[in-house]
N, C-alpha and C positions, 0 to 999 in steps of 0.2 A: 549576458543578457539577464534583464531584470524577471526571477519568477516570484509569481504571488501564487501562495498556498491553502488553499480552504480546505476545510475538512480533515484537518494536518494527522492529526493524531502524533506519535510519537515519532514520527517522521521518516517513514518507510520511502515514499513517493519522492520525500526531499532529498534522503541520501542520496537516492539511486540518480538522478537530476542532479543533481551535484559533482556524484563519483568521484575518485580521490578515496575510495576507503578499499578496505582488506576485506575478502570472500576465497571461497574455494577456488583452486587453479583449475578444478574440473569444472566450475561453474561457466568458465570464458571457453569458446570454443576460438583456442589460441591459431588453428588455421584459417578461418574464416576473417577472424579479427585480432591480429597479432599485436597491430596498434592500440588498443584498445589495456596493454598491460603497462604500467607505470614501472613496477617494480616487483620482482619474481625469488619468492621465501620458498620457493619448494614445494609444497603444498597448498599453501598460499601465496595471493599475486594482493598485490594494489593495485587496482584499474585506474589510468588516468581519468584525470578531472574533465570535465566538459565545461560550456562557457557558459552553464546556467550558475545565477546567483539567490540565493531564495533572499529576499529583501521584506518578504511579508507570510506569516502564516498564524492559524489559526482554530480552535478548538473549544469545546468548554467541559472537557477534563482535565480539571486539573494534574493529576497525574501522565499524562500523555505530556501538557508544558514541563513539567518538573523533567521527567527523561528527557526531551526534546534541549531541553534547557543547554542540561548536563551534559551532554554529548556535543549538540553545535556551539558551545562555551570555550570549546578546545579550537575553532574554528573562525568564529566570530566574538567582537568585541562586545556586540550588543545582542546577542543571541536573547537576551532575557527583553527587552523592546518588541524585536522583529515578533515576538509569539504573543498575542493576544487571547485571553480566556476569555474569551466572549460567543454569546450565539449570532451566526452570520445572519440573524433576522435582525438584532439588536445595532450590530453592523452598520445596514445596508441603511437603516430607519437614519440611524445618526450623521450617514454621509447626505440621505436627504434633507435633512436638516439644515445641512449648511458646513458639518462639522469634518475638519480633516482628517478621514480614516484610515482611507487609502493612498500609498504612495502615487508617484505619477512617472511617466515614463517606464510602466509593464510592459513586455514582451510577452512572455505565457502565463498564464490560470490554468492550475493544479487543480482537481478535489476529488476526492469518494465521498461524493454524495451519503449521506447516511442509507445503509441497506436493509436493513432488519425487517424492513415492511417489505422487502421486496425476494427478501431469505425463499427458499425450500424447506428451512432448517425453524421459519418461524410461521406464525398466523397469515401471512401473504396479503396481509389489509391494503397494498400497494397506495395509491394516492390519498382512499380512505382513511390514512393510519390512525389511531385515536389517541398517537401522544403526540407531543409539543416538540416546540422548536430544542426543547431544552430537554427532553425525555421523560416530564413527567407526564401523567394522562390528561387528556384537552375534557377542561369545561365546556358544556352544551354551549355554551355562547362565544368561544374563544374563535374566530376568524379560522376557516380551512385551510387556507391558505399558509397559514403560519406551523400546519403540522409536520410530523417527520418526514413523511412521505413525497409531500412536497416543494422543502428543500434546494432539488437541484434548481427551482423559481429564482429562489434567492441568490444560487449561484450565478446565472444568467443576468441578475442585478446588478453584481458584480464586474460580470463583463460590461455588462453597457457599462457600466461607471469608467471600467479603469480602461478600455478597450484593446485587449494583449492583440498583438498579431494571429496568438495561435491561445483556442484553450485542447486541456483534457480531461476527460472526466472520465470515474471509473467506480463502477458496479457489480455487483453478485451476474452470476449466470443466469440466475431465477427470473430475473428483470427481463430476458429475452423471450419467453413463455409463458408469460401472465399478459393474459388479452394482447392487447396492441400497445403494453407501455413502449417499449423501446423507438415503435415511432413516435407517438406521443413525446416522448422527450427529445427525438432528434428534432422535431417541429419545431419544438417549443424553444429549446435551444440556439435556431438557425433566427429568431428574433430576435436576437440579440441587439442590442443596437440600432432597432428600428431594421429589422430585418438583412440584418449585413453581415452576417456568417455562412458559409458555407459548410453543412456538417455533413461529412459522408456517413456512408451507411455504418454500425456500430458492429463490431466483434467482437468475438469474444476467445479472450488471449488464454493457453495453457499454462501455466508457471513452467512446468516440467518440461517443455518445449524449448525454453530460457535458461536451464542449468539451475531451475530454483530446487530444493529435494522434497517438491510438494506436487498432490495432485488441487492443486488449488485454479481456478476457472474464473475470470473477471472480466464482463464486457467493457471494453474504453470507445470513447466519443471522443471524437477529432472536433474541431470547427476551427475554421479558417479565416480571418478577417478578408469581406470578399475585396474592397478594395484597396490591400496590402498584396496581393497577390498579383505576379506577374502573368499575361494574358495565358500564355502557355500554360501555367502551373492552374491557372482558374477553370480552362479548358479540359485537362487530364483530369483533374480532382471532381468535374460534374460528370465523369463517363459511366457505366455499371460497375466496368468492369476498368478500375484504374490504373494505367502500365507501372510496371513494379518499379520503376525508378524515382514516382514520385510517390506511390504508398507511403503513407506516413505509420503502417502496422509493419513492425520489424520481421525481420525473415526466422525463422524456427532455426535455432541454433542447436539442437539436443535431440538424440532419440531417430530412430528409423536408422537410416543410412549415414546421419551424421555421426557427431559424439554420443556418447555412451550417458544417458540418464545420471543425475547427480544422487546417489539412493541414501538412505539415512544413516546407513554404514561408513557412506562419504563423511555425510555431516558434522557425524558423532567423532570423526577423527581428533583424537590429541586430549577428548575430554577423559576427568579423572571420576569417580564415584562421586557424591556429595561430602559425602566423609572423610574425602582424604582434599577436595577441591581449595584451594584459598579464592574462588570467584564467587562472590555472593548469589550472584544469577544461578551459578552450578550447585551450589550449596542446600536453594530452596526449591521444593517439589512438594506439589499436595499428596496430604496426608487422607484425604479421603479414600474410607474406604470402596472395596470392589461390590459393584450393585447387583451385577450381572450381566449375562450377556444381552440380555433383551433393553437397556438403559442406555445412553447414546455417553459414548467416550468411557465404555468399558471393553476395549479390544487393546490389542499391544500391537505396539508400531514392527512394521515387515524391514528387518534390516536391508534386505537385500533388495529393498525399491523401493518409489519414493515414498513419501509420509503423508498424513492423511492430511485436509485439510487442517491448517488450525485454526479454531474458532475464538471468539472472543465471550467465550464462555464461563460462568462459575467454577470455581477450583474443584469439583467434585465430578466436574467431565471432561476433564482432563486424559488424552487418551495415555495410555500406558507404554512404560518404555521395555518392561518387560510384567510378564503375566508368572505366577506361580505354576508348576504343573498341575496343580489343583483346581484352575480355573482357565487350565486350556494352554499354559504358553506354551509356546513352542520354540525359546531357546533355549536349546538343552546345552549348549557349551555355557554359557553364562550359570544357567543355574546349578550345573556339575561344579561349575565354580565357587557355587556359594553364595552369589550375589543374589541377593530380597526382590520378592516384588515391588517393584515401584511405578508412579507416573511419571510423565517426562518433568524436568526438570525445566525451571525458567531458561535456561539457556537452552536448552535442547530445542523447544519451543525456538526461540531466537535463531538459532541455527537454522532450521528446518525454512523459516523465513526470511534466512540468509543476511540477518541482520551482523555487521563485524562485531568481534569479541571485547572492542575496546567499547562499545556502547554497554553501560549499565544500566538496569532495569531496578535491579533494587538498591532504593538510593535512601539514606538514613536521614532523618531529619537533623535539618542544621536551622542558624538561624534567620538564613537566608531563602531555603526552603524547604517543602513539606514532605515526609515521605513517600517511598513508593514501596507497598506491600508487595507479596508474591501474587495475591488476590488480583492487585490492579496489576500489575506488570503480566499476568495473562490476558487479560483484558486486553491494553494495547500493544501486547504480539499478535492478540489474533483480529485486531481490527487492520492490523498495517498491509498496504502494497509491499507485498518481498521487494527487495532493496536491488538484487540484481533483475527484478522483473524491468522494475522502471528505469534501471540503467541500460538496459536495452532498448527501451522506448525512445529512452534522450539522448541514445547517440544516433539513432536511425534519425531521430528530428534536426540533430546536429548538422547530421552529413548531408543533409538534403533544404538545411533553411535558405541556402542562397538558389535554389532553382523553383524556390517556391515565392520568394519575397524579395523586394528590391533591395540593392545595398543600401540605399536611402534607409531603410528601415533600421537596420542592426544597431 
């Protein structure tokens, strides 16, 4: 099935919709979903593939295409085509135009919405935002509409344009507790198409619940093209309260009474110091120094559960992989050992959001493309949907697209 991708970033959302890559065997809760393993390393598993194809995605960081590139290159022939560095305002403007932007014959639309206006962690300008479609700050006369905030507009453009059977969309936690946006955007969203979406009410998914080694928290929006949908499937999906067979939100696979939390002592499995690493990702960690306690990304990660969110933050708040005893850490085997304070390392980051080890993040300039620093390669780990979050998402949509949509459809 054909997925179109917005908001791609370096393609956390796409992997995981994809599946066919390598993660932790503890990530898969192999009793529940046994089917669900490709091929079994021990420690690591390949999860089989599903039937989504990404045929379209999109961003306008460069650096996020450049990784994106390099990884589904192994994959696809034209991986460097499918990713477009463009802003989805610029987009949507050119497909009104007349101009062929968008493929045809889409089945699902992907995106995270840009969130920073909608952060805890930022200014919380939610639909006010006062920067642009492009992130820099809006002139007094620049159209509201085109700011960061309001965005998932654009996305909604999209879908009327390309009209997928199903979209998804996904957002900060914060989004749920500022005034009334989360209906606001369910509304807005269910106009799709001259009001032909059915969007259920929006949740908000735990990573750690998923086998991801994060406490990472992201509401996702469903919407349902109403007339793709089989009467039954239209019926369950308008209830309050919808029977779990057609919930399109996947069942909690980790934690409580199930499997055992994936902690960052999972994670860090098999990794070597930077100094002895030949993986470029393992290699580079910021050097900034320790600010103090009271400064945000100066704590050291808790081996022994999961890892804190990761942000998409300056290299200088980067949280720590370990702390000195001088400034509070508390692994004393590590540092009986001799091992330095340091921050997490780009891969440790990557791990944490369960991205596979064969994807690289710092990629050297060639003359085909542009580097990616340690700067930006935190950057987009800490914008991406963890990879096993969303393969969780796409096999719960997989297993249930035929009692929701006619075979006509597929």
């Amino acid at each position: 099935m054909n997925l179109l991708s917005l908001f791609s970033g370096c393609g956390g959302m796409d992997i995981g919709f994809e599946g066919d890559f390598l993660c932790l065997k503890k990530s898969i809760n192999i009793s529940m979903h046994p089917d669900w393993i490709k091929e079994d390393y021990g420690d690591w598993v390949r999860v089989s593939p599903t039937v989504f194809n990404t045929v379209f995605a999109n961003d306008i960081l460069s650096d996020a295409k450049t990784a994106w590139v390099e990884y589904f290159s192994k994959r696809k022939e034209n991986a460097n085509l499918i990713y477009h560095l463009e802003s989805i305002v610029d987009l949507v403007k050119k497909a009104h135009s007349g101009e062929n932007v968008f493929p045809t014959n889409i089945d699902i639309v992907t995106g995270g919405f840009p969130c920073q206006d909608f952060s805890v962690a930022g200014k919380r300008l939610g639909f006010n935002s006062n920067k642009s479609h492009v992130g820099t700050v809006l002139d007094n006369d620049e159209p509201s509409v085109e700011n960061r905030g309001q965005l998932y507009m654009w996305m909604r453009e999209v879908i009327t344009l390309t009209e997928p059977k199903l979209f998804i969309a996904e957002n900060v936690k914060g989004l749920t507790n500022l005034e009334d946006v989360k209906e606001v955007i369910e509304h807005d969203f269910s106009k799709a198409g001259g009001n032909g979406y059915l969007v259920v009410p929006a949740k908000v998914l735990c990573a750690s619940d998923y086998g991801v080694p994060q406490s990472r928290e992201r509401v996702i929006f469903f919407g349902f093209k109403k007339n793709a949908l089989k009467k039954e499937a239209f019926k369950a999906l308008s209830k309050d309260l919808i029977p779990k067979e057609f919930d399109p939100y996947p069942v909690k696979t980790h934690g409580y009474d199930k499997f055992p939390v994936v902690t960052c002592e999972d994670a860090f499995i098999g990794l070597l110091e930077p100094e002895y690493s030949l993986d470029l990702s393992q290699q580079k960690y910021s050097k900034a120094k320790y600010m103090g306690s009271h400064c945000q990304g100066q704590t050291e990660v808790k081996l022994n559960s999961v890892g804190p969110t990761i942000r998409s933050e300056h290299h200088g708040n980067i949280e720590y992989r370990r702390l000195s005893k001088e400034h509070g850490g508390k692994n004393d085997v590590e540092l009986r050992n001799g091992l330095n304070e340091r921050r997490l390392t780009v891969r440790e980051c990557a791990r944490i959001q369960t991205f596979p080890d064969d994807y690289q993040f710092i990629i050297p300039k060639t003359n085909t493309h542009p580097s990616v620093s340690s700067s930006g390669a935190y950057k987009i780990i800490g914008n991406a949907v963890p990879c096993v979050l969303a393969y969780n998402i796409a096999k719960n949509i997989e297993s249930k697209w035929l009692l929701y949509f006619e075979e006509e459809c597929l």
